[in-house]
C-alpha angles and dihedrals in degrees: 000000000000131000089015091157118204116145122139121210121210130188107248129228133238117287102243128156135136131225120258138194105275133214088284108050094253121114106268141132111258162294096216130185111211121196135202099234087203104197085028114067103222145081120241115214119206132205096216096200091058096045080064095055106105085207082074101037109136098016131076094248084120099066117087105179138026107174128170127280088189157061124236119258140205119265096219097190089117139065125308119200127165094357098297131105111251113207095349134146138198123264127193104250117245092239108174095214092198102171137032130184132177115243112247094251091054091238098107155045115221103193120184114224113207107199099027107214104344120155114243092243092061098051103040086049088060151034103285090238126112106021112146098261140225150202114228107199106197130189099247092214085058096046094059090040100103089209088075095059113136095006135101090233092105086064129092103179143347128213143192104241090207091257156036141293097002125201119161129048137175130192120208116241102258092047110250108107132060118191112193120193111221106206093181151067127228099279093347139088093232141045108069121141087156122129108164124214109217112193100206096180088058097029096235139116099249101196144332109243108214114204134211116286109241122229098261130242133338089236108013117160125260121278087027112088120120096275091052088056096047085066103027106048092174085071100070115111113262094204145355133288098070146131089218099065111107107080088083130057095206092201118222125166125028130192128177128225118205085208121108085010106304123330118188113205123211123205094216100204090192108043085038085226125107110231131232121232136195104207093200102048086048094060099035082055101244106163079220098079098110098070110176131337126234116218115223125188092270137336117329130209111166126058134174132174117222117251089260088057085237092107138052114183120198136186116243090210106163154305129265098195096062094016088229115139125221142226106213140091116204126222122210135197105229093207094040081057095046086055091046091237114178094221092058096127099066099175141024118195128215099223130177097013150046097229120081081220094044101115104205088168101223123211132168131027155164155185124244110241093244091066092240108107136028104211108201124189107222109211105198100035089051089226144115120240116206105197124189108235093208091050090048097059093033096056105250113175093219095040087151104081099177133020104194110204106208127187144224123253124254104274084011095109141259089292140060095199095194100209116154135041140195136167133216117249086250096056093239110107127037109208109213126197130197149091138166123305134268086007107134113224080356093121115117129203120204128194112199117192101227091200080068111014101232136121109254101180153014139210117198131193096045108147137292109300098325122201120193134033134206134179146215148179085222123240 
């Protein structure tokens, strides 16, 4: 698919924020952690020095900003005649913004929007998977501005991202790609290939990148094996758990290494193996771009490079073919990668827990920017694992140096459900997002100290379940 043109202009809305006391005690802007609210279509912009303010600890004092991720869209419950829309209003669509990056030049949000411009009725009648996706780009000044709060002035353009369900994006370097991993097929939980090419200098989306198809399942059942779905469509798995799962890699996280010229990695949640991309060959349209795949202890979701561009380090979350979830992140040599060595992934970590079949379910992670910890969110056991990164790749037998229980709110839920992480530019504070699902204002935000490894603040009422985190300095 190429030219397919969908960008959406919007007017944008007046730069305005004021300066607030930073880490260190001096007047500056920022930083600021900003949050997906996933079932709730905003961002949530939070002023990081006050969530450490033990004056606002357990109440959302600390976030400055929630605007909008998406359009509105028609609520077609009522007639339709002619081709125009008889007594209807405009609804803000549901949305479900599940990952946010900053732009390499520091200038932009890119939020992945996981179910496009669904109603809320739609989605909330049904599973939220397989919903058409989209990229939300948004003018990092106005997203911090609180007068655009629950408005869609913050954002300069939206874009189809050639699937469905989308979770991962990267953004090259100079600004012009953006690659946006479809985890979904259309109305299933599984059956996605999709990577979509967004050319952001010409405001198209440039191609669809197809995958290779996987092998299918250990134990699938007979008559559905991958041949027999690329025949039979109506065989692929509509949601997880199931046997079945295994054709199709359902790409999650990205994440992009500068080595060998530029490699993006996938975490491929249904084949339970990161690919191996060559950037290049993907936007000059070689069907070649997949060149090899890495095998990890189950099926991956969350993915992050470290700052020198020589690690990726993936989650090993769960698997969709046995619904059990796992306990290990794995840890990958870039160059090893690049040289499709079959000993790429050179470490996995037990995180979370003490069991090998503990299942903690970790989710998000990432590394500090001064390359010396992997801080993972641990979904299930509700904790924060801190990993050495030197101990990690040495072999040292104890490589997790910290494991950071956090608690739900009061009203939040029996469950914390740690999901998303972000550092300060510092390396001092790690900014963790989650909370229990279909709980409306029920997301939680905790900031944990890294020099002591304790929590030192929560922010409550952000967002329903939300899932990634980014920061900035602000501009």
């Amino acid at each position: 698919m190429r030219g397919t043109k969908f960008w959406l202009a919007l007017t944008l809305g007046a730069t305005l924020f004021s300066s607030t006391i930073g880490l260190a005690g001096s007047a500056t802007s920022g930083p600021y952690a900003v949050v997906t609210g996933r079932r709730d279509p905003n961002l949530f912009v939070i002023d990081i020095s006050k969530a450490i303010d033990p004056a606002n600890n357990l109440t959302d004092k600390a976030i400055v900003s929630r605007p909008r991720v998406s359009p509105n869209v028609p609520n077609l419950d009522s007639e339709v005649s002619s081709s125009k829309f008889i007594g209807i209003h405009m609804i803000p669509a549901q949305a479900l913004p599940n990952n946010v990056i900053l732009g390499p030049h520091g200038n932009h949000f890119y939020v992945v929007d996981h179910a496009g411009w669904a109603r809320p009725v739609d989605v909330e009648a049904g599973m939220p998977h397989g919903y058409a996706g989209a990229l939300t780009v948004m003018d990092v000044s106005k997203t911090l501005n609180p007068a655009n709060s629950n408005t869609t002035n913050a954002i300069d353009a939206i874009y189809r991202t050639g699937g469905w369900g989308p979770a991962g994006v990267v953004v090259t370097q100079d600004d012009h790609y953006a690659f946006v991993a479809n985890s979904e097929g259309p109305n299933s939980e599984d059956g996605a290939l999709e990577i979509g090419l967004i050319n952001l200098k010409t405001h198209e989306l440039e191609r669809v990148l197809l995958q290779a198809w996987g092998k299918g399942g250990a134990h699938h059942q007979p008559g559905h094996g991958c041949d027999e779905i690329k025949i039979n469509p109506g065989l692929i798995p509509h949601s997880s758990p199931d046997i079945n799962f295994g054709c199709f890699p359902n790409p999650n996280g990205l994440a992009y290494s500068p080595r060998g010229g530029g490699y993006i990695f996938s975490a491929n949640e249904g084949t339970l193996d990161v690919g191996v991309i060559n950037m290049h060959k993907a936007i000059a349209g070689d069907p070649h771009f997949e060149e090899s795949r890495i095998p990890v202890a189950s099926g991956p979701w969350a993915i992050t490079t470290s700052p020198d561009g020589k690690y990726v380090a993936v989650t090993d979350r769960d698997n969709d073919q046995t619904d059990v979830p796992g306990q290990f992140i794995s840890i990958i040599d870039v160059q090893r990668a690049i040289n499709k060595d079959p000993h790429a992934e050179i470490r996995r970590v037990l995180v979370g827990t003490d069991k090998e079949d503990g299942g903690s379910h970790p989710f998000g992670l990432a590394f500090t920017p001064n390359g010396k910890y992997i801080v993972t969110a641990c979904d299930l056991a509700g904790n924060i694992s801190v990993v050495d990164l030197k101990k990690a790749v040495s072999g040292d037998p104890h490589p997790e140096i910290a494991r950071i229980p956090v608690e739900a709110p009061p009203n939040g839920g029996p469950k914390p459900r740690p999901r998303g992480v972000a550092i300060t530019p510092d390396s001092r504070y790690a900014v963790i997002s989650g909370g229990p699902p279909y709980v409306k204002s029920g997301g939680v935000v905790w900031i944990i100290d890294l020099q002591t490894f304790k929590v030192v603040g929560t922010v409550t009422g952000v967002g329903n379940e939300p899932y990634l985190a980014a920061i900035t300095e602000g501009k």
